[in-house]
C-alpha positions in Angstrom: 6.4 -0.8 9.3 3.0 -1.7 10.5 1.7 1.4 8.3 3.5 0.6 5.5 2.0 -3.4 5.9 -1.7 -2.2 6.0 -1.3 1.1 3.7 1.6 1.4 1.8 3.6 3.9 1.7 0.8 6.3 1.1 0.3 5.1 4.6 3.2 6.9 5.9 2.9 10.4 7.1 3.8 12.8 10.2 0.3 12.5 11.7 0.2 8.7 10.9 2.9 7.7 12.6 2.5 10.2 15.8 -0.8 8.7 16.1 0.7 4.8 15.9 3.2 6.1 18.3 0.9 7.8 20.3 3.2 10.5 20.2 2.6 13.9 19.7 4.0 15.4 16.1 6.8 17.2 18.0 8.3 13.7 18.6 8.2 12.5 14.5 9.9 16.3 13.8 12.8 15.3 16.2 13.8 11.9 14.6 12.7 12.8 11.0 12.9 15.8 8.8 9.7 14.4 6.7 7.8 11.3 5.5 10.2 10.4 3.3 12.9 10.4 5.9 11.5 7.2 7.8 10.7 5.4 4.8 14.3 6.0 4.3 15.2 4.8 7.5 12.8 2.0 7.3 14.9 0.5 4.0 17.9 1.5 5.0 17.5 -0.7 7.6 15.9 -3.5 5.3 18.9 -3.1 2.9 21.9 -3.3 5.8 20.3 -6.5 7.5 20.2 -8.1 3.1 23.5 -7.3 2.3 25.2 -8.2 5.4 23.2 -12.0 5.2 24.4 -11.9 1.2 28.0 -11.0 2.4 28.2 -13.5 4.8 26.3 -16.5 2.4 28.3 -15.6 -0.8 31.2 -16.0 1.4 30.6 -19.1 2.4 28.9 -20.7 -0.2 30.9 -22.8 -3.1 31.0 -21.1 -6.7 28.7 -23.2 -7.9 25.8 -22.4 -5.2 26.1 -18.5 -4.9 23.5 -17.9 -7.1 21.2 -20.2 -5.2 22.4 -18.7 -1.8 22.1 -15.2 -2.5 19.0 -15.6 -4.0 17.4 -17.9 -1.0 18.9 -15.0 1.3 17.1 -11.8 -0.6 13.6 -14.3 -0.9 13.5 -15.3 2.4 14.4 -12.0 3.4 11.3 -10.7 1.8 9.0 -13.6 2.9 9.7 -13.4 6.3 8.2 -10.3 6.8 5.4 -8.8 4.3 5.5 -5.2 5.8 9.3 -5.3 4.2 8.0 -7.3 1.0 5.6 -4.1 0.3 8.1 -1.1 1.3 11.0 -2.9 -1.3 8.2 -3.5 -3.7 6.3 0.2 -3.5 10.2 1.8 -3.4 10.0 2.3 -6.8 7.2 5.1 -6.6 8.8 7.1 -4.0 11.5 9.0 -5.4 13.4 9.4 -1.6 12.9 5.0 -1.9 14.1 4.9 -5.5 17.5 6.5 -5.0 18.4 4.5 -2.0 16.9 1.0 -3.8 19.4 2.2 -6.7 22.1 2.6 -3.9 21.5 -0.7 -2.3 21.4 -2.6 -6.1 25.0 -1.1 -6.7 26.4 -2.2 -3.3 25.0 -5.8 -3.4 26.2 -5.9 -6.8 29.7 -4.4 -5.7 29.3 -7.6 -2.9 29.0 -10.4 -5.4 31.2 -9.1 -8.0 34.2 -8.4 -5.7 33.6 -11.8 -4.0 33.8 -13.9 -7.3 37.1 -15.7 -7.0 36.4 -16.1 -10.8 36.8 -12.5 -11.3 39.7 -11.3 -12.8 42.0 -8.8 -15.6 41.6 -11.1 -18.1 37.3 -11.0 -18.4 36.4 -9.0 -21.6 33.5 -8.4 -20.0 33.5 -6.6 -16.8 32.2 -8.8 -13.9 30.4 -5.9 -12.2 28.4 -5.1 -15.1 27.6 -9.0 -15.7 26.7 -9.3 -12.1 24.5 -6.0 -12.4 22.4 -8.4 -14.9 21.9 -10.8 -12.5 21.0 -8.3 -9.5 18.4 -5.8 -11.1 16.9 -8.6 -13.2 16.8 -10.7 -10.1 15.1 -7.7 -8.4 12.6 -7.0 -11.3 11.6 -10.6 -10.7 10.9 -10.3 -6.7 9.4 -7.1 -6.9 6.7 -8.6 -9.7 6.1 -11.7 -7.7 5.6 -9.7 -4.6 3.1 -7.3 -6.4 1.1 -10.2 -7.6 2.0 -9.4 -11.4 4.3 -13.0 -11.4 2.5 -16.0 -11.3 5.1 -18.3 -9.6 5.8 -19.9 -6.3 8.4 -19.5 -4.4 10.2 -22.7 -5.6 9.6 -21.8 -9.4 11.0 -18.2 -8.3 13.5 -18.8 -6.4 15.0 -21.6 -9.5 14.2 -19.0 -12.6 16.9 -16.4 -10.7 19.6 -19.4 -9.7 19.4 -20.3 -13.5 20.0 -17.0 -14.7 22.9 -16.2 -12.2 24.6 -19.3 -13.2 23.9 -18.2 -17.0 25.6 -15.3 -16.5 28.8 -17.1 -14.7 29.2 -19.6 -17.3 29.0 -16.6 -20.1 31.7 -14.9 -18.3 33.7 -17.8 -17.3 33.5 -18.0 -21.2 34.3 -15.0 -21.9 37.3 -15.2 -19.6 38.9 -18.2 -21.2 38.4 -16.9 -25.0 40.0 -14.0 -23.5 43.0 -15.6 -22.3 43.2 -18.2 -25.4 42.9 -15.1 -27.5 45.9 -13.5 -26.0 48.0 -16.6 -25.9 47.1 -17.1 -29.6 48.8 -13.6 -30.3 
């Protein structure tokens, strides 16, 4: 993580981290196939420690404040450390990164959409694909502001996701009750 925090991922190879370690190569080749194997490790790990907070905050947390809770937990996540700020925001351009950032999007969206007590047979929409809005959008957002390409503060941030998740729970709350007036009209 220290390479990734002063390099990049670029940073990141065999010899790199055999010299941090001072370790001989032998030692990286044990643990890892290649490069892209502790990157992999390195946000695997990142992800587990997000989505375990998110399960256990959305839990918690009243309808009406999971948008703000999940998205304090996934900002302050990434604030608290900026060597995990820059490997979730350079994931994109490693293709090893990419797949499991993919991976990790589906499961936190599978978290919040299974953990919506609005959820249920009767949305015409499906909540997983609503919630999906809210997740990749959410992450487009952090991922901008942590490059420097979003000029916001934390606060203004932090506020711009909350209003869109509680957008996208009043459209399907919506959606939900023209659904069921619809099929008690019939």
């Amino acid at each position: 993580m220290d390479l990734v925090g002063r390099g990049g991922t670029p940073a990141v190879t065999a010899e790199s981290v055999s010299a941090e370690a001072k370790l001989t190569k032998r030692y990286f080749y044990e643990s890892f196939i290649d490069r892209d194997a502790i990157l992999v490790a390195a946000l695997d790990e990142l992800f587990t420690d997000v989505i375990a907070q998110i399960r256990d905050a959305s839990r918690r947390a009243e309808p009406a404040e999971r948008a703000r809770v999940i998205t304090e937990v996934v900002v302050a996540a990434l604030c608290s450390d900026p060597r995990r700020a820059r490997l979730y925001a350079e994931s994109p351009a490693v293709p090893a990164l990419q797949s499991r950032r993919e991976d990790a999007i589906t499961a936190v969206t599978n978290v919040i959409a299974n953990d919506n007590p609005n959820a249920g047979p009767g949305d015409t929409v499906p909540r997983e694909l609503v919630t999906r809005i809210f997740i990749a959008g959410g992450t487009d957002l952090v991922t901008s502001w942590i490059n420097g390409t979003l000029a916001a503060d934390r606060a203004t941030l932090t506020e711009a996701i909350v209003a869109m998740g509680r957008t996208l729970d009043i459209a399907i709350a919506s959606a939900a009750k023209h659904a069921t007036t619809a099929g008690t009209a019939q």
